[in-house]
C-alpha positions in Angstrom: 74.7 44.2 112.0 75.7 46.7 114.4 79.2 47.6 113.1 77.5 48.1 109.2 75.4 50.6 110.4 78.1 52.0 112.3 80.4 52.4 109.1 77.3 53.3 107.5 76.6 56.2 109.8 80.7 57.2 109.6 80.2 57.2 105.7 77.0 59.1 105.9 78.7 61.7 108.3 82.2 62.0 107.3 83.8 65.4 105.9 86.9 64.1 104.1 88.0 66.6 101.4 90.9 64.3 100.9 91.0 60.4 101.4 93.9 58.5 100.3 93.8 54.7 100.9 96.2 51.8 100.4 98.6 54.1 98.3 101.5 52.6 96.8 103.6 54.2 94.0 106.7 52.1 92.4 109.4 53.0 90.5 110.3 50.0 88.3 111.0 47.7 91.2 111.3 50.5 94.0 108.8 51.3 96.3 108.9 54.5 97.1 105.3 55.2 98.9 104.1 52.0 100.9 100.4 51.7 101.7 99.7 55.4 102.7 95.9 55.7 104.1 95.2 59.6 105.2 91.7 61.2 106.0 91.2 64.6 106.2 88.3 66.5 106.7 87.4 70.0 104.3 89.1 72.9 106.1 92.3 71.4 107.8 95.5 72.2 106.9 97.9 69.3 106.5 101.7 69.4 106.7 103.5 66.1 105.1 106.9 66.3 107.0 109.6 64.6 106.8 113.9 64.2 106.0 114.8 64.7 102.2 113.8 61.3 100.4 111.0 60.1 102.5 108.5 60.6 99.7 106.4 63.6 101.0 106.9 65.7 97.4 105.9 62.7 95.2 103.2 61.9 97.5 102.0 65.5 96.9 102.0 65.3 93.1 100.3 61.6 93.5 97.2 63.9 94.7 98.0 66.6 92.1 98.0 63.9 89.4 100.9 64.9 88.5 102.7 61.2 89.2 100.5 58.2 88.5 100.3 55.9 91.5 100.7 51.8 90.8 97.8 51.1 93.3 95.2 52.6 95.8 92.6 55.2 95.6 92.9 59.2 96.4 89.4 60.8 96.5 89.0 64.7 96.9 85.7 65.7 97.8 84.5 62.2 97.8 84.9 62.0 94.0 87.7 58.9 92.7 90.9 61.4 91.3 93.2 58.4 91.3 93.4 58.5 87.1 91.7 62.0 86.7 94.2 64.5 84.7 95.1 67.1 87.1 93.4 69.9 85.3 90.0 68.4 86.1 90.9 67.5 89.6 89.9 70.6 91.2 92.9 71.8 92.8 95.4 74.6 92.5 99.2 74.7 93.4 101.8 76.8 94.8 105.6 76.0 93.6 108.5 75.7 95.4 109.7 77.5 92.0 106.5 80.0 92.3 106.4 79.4 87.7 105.2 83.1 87.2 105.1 83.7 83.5 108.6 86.3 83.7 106.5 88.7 80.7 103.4 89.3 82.1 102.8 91.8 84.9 100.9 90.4 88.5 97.4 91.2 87.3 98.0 88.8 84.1 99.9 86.2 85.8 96.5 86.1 88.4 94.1 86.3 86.4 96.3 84.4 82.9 94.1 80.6 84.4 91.1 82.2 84.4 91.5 83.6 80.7 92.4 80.5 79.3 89.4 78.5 81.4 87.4 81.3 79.1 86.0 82.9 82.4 84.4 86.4 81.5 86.1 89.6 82.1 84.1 90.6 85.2 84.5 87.2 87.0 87.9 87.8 86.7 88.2 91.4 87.8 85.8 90.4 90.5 88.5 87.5 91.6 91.2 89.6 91.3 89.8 92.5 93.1 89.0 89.9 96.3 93.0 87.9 96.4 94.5 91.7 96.0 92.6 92.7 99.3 93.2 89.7 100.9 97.1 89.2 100.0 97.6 93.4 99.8 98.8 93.6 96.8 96.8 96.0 95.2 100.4 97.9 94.4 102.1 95.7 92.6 99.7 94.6 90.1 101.3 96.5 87.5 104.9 95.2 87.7 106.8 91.7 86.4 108.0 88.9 88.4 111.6 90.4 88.2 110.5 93.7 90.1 109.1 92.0 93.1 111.1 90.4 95.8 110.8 86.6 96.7 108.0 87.6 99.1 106.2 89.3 96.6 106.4 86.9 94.2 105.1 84.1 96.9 102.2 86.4 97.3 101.2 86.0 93.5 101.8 82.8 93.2 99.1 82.0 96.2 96.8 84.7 94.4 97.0 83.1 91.6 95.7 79.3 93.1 93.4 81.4 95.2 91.1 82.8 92.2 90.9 79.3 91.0 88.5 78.6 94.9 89.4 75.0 94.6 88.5 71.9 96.8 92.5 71.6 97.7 95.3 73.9 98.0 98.6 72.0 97.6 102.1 74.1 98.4 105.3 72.2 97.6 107.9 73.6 99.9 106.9 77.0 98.9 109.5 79.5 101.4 112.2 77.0 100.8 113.8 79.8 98.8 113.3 82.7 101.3 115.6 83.9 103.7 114.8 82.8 107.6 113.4 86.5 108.5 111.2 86.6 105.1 110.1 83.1 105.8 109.0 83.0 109.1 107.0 86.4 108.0 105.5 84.4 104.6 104.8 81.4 107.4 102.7 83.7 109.6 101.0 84.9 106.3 99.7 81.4 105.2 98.7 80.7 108.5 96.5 84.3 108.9 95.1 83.5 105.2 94.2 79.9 106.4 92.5 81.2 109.5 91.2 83.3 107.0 89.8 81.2 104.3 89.1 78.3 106.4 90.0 76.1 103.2 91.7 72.6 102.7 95.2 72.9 102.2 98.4 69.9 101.6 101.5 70.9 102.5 104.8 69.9 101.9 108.5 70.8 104.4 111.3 69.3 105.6 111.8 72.0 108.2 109.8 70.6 111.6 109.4 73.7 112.9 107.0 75.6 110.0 104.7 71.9 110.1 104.2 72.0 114.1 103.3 75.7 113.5 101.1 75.5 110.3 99.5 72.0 110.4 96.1 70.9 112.4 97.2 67.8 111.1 100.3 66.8 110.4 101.8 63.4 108.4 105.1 62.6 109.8 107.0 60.4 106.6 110.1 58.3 106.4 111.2 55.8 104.1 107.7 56.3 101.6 105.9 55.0 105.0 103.5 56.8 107.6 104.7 57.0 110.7 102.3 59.4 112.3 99.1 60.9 111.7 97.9 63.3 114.2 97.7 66.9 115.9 100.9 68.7 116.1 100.8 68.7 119.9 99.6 64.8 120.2 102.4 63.7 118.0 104.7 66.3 119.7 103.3 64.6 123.0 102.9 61.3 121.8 105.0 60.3 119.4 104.4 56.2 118.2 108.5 56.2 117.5 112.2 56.5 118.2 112.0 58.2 114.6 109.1 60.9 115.5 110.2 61.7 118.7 113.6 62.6 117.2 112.4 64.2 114.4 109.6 66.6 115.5 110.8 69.1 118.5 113.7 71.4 118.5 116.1 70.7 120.1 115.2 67.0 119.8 113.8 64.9 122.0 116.7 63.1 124.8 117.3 58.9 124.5 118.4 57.0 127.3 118.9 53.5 126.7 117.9 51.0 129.7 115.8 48.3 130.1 112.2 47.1 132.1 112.1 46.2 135.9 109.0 44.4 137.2 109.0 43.8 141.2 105.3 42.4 142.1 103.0 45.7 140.5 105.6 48.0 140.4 107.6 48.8 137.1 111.0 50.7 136.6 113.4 51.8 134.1 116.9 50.8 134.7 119.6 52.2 133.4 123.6 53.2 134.1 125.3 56.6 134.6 129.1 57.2 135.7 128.6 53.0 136.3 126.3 53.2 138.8 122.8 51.6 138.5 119.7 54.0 138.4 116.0 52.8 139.1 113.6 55.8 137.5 109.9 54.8 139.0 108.0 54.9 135.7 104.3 53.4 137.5 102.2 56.2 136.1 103.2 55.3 132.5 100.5 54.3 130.3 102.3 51.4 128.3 100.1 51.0 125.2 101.4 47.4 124.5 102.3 44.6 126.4 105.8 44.3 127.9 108.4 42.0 129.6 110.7 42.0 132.7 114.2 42.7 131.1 113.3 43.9 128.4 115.4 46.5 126.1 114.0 50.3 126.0 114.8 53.7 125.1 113.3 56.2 127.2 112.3 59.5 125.6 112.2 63.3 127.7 112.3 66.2 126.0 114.6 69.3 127.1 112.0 70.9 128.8 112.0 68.5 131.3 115.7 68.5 132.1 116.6 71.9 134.0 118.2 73.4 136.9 115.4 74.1 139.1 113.9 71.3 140.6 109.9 71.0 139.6 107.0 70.5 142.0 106.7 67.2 141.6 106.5 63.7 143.1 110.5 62.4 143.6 109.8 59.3 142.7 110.0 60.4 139.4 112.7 62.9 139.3 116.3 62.2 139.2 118.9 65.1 140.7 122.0 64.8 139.7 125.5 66.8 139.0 126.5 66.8 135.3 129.0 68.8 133.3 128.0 71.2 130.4 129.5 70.6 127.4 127.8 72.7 125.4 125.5 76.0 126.2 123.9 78.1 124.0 121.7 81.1 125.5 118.6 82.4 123.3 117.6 85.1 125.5 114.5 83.3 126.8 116.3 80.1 127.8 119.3 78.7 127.6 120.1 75.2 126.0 122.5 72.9 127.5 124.3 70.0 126.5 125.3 67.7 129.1 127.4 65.0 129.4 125.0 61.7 130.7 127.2 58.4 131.1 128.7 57.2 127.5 126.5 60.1 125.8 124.6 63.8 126.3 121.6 65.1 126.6 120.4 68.7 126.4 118.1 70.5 128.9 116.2 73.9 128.8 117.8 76.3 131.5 116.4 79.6 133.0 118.2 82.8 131.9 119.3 83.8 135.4 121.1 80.2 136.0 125.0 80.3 136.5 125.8 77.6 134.2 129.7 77.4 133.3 131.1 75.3 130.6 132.8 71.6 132.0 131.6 72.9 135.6 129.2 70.5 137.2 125.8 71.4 137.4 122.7 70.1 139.7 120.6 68.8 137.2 116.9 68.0 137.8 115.5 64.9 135.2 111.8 65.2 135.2 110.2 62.1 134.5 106.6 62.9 134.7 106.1 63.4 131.1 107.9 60.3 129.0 107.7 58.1 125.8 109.1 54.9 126.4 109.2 52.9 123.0 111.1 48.9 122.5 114.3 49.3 121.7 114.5 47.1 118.7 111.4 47.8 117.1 111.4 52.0 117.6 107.8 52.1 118.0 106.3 53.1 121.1 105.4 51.1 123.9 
């Protein structure tokens, strides 16, 4: 009795603009979503991330109707969409493509949904008077799509979903086609709109970089599977796999491949470098699942916590040691350093001011206070 009226309360109390549950969408015999469940609540902004293939863009037009899904539900608003035509689905999308009409000058391309929809003149003027203050474009209402520059167009393309006010705002990979100074500009645009607006948005990138600095939530995808659901900084603190720890930081999270050491209550990591056996104390590690003496791992550390100065921090989990750059690249702020670790590398985050020479040994501080340990043969997270 007690857990009904505990989902009943959850039901009664949720926000979810968008609920997707037990998705699958096949092509003939290939699955290419698997069982996709994703809650989000009205005014979050969520980033489906992941490499080229992993199903992030078809997932996106599963919402937008414009792919019909084999099985599972999507609800936005709380209202079933699963078989709704998109046009009735109360949402508005921004292109990769931005699919301006090339003869019509900004104001008609805004305001062009809104005519056909048979909205009156003055609701339009009003709507088109509020995105022009909010996107500044108030000067280039009178030009075509060929006179403006990619930012410019990207601009009227998100005017034009914003006079629609729909439940959901879904962008598919909309600054793939700018350049890397005009994109990370248009990125901190869509971010001040959001912050803005406060509305729902789905949004879809390969690039790890613009999700961790655009999503409250972000969807981690590979394969047509899930892999994480979360915070940026959770998954970028937590992630649940080999995959999403590799995938989501940059420069990428380090491997080292070992193995478990129980003696009585105490646990260690146990691995090899220049053939010689290393014990890493790994005691205040929260293991999430059980484990085994012997047992295969990889341990994850980001770069961050492989440097030159030695941290303030219990030795017991540190590991000082000389190894030879074979790779540094200074970025003003930091330098990043490959270096060579047994059979493999790693890379650590080096102060400015450090004397670092190329195939020179280096004292290396390993910080282990901050880890992910996951089972070696499954990827997931331990």
């Amino acid at each position: 009795m007690q857990n009904n009226q505990q989902k009943e309360t959850e039901k009664m109390t949720d926000n979810h603009i968008l609920s997707i549950k037990n998705l699958y969408k096949n092509y003939g015999s290939t699955e290419v979503l698997k069982d996709i469940n994703i809650d989000i609540d009205e005014g979050e902004f969520l980033v489906l991330v992941g490499p080229s293939g992993c199903g992030k863009s078809t997932l996106l037009n599963c919402i937008a109707g414009l792919e019909e899904i084999t099985s599972g539900t999507i609800e936005i608003a709380k209202l079933d969409m699963s078989s709704v035509p998109p046009k009735d689905r109360n949402i508005a999308m921004v292109f990769q493509s931005y699919a301006l009409y090339p003869t019509m000058n900004v104001e008609k391309n805004i305001t062009f949904g809104m005519k056909v929809r048979g909205e009156s003149a003055t609701a339009q003027k009003a709507a088109l008077e509020n995105v022009t203050e909010i996107l500044q474009i108030g000067d280039l209402l009178k030009r075509k799509p060929a006179q403006l520059s990619g930012g410019q167009r990207q601009r009227v393309a998100m005017g034009r979903a914003l006079v629609r006010n729909p439940k959901l705002f879904l962008f598919d990979e909309p600054l793939s086609n700018l350049d890397a100074k005009l994109r990370v500009e248009m990125r901190g645009e869509i971010k001040r709109l959001y912050q803005k607006l406060k509305t729902s948005i789905v949004y879809v990138t390969h690039d790890q970089t613009e999700a961790m600095n655009l999503a409250t939530q972000l969807a981690v995808m590979k394969g047509g599977e899930l892999q994480q659901l979360g915070p940026p900084q959770e998954i970028y603190d937590k992630p649940n796999s080999i995959f999403v720890a590799g995938f989501i930081g940059s420069p990428a999270m380090n491997f080292i491949e070992g193995e478990l050491q129980i003696d009585g209550k105490a646990k260690f990591f146990k691995t090899q470098l220049n053939n010689e056996e290393i014990l890493i104390s790994i005691d205040h590690y929260q293991f999430e699942s059980a484990v085994s003496h012997g047992q295969k791992l990889t341990l994850g550390i980001r770069p961050e916590y492989i440097t030159g100065i030695k941290p303030d921090v219990d030795d017991k989990m540190l590991l000082s040691v000389e190894l030879i750059p074979t790779l540094i690249e200074t970025n003003g702020f930091d330098k990043h350093v490959d270096l060579k670790f047994g059979d493999g590398e790693i890379g650590g985050r080096f102060m400015p001011q450090e004397q670092i020479s190329f195939n020179e040994a280096h004292l290396t501080h390993l910080n282990f206070s901050k880890i992910s340990i996951f089972d070696r043969l499954s990827g997931w997270r331990v």
